[in-house]
MIMI-713447 format. One record per residue (C-alpha): chain; x, y negated, z negated. Coordinates in Angstrom, 2 decimals. Layout:
MIMI-713447
R  chain       xx       yy       zz
R      A        X        Y        Z
...
//
This chain:
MIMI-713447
R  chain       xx       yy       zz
R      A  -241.65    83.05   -37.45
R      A  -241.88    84.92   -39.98
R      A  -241.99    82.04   -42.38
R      A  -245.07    80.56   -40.16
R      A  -246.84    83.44   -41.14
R      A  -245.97    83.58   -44.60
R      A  -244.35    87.32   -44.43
R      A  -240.85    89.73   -44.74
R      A  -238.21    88.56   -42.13
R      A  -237.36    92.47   -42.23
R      A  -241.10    93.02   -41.33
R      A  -240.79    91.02   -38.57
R      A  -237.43    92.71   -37.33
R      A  -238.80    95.87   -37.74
R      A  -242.07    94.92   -35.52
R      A  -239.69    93.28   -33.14
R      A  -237.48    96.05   -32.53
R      A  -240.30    98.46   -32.15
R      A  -242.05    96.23   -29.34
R      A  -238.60    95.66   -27.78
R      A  -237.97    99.51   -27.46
R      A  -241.86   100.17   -25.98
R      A  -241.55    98.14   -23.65
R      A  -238.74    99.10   -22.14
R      A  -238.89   102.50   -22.56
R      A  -242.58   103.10   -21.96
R      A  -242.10   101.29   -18.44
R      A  -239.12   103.73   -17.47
R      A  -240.59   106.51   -18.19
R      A  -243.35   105.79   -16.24
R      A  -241.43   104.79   -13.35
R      A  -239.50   108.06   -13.52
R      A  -242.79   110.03   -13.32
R      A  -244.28   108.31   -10.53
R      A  -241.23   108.68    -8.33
R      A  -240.78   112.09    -9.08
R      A  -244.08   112.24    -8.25
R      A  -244.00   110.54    -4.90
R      A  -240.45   111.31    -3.56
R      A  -240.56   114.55    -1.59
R      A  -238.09   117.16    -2.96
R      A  -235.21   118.37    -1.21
R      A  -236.05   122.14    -0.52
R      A  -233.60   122.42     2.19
R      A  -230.60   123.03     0.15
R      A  -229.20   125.82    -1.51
R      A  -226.84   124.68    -4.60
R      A  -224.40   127.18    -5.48
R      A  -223.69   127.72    -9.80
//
């Protein structure tokens, strides 16, 4: 690809890896928020330290 485009392989990686990681960890994150969001929290219990 990156010799289609006429640029640095390590350009490429670089843009690569940093898509790669954004999309799976923007997507988690968000997933995290919204449950903890949604689920109802357990109140109920007292946890002992």
């Amino acid at each position: 690809m990156a010799d289609y485009w006429n640029l640095d392989p390590t350009i490429v990686r670089i843009v690569f890896a940093v898509i790669a990681l954004t999309t799976t960890v923007i997507p988690c994150v968000i997933i995290y928020l919204v449950l903890d969001w949604v689920m109802p929290k357990d109140t109920e219990k007292e946890y002992e330290i």
